[in-house]
N, C-alpha and C positions, 0 to 999 in steps of 0.2 A: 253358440253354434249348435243346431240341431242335430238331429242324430240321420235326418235324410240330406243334409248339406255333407256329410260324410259321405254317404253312400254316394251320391252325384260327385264328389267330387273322383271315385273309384274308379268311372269313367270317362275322365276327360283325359287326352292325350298331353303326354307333356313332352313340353318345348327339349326339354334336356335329350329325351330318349329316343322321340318320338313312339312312344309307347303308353297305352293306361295301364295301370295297377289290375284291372282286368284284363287286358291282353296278355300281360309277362305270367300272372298266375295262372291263366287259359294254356300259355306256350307248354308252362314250368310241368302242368298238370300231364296235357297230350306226351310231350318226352318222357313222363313216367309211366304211363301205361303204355306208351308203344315200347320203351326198355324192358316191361313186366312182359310182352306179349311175345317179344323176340329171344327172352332168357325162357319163357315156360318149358319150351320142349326138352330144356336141359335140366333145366328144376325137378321137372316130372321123372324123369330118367332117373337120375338122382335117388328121389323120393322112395321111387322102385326098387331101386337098387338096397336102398337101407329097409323096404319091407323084406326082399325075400333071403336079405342077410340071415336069418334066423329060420329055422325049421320050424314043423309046426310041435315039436315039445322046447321050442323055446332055443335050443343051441345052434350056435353060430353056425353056418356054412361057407367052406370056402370062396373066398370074394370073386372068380370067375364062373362056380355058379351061378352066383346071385346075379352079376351082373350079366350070364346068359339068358336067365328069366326075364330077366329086363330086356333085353334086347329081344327079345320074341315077343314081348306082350307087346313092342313097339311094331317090330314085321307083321303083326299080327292084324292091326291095326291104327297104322302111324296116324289117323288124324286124332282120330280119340286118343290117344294118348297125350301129341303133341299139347291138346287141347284140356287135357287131364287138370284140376285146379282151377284154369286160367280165371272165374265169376270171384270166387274169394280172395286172389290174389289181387286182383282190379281194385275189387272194394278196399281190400287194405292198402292199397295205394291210395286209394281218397280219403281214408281215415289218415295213415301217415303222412300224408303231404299238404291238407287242408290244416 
């Protein structure tokens, strides 16, 4: 068996599933980036929220602080923020899931 009898055979639909082994990986792949697209603005938020944890000589700051910094740099500019991350996170979706 050669190594492009493999490949062909990657896309052919089978009877069991009615699916190819590239469609379900195609499906598996889309549901993980649209899951990665629809958690970002919470990730980000998050994120935010564990930078402005800490002052700038380094000591924690009350966690309603922080998480007011966050929420302002979000009113301040929800899309960019929303969108904050989201190219690295994609990619390691295609690194983790290939």
């Amino acid at each position: 068996m050669s190594v492009f009898q493999t490949y062909n055979d990657y896309f052919v639909v089978s009877p069991k599933n009615g699916l190819s082994q590239f469609q379900t990986m195609t499906a598996y792949l889309g549901g993980s980036a649209f899951q990665t697209v629809l958690d970002n603005p919470v990730t980000a938020y998050r994120q935010l929220v564990q930078q402005y944890a800490k002052d700038a000589a380094g000591k924690p700051v009350d966690p309603k602080v922080a998480s007011a910094e966050a929420t302002a740099v979000f009113k301040a500019n929800p899309a960019a923020a929303c969108l904050s991350g989201l190219i690295p996170r994609i990619i390691g979706v295609g690194f983790k899931r290939v």
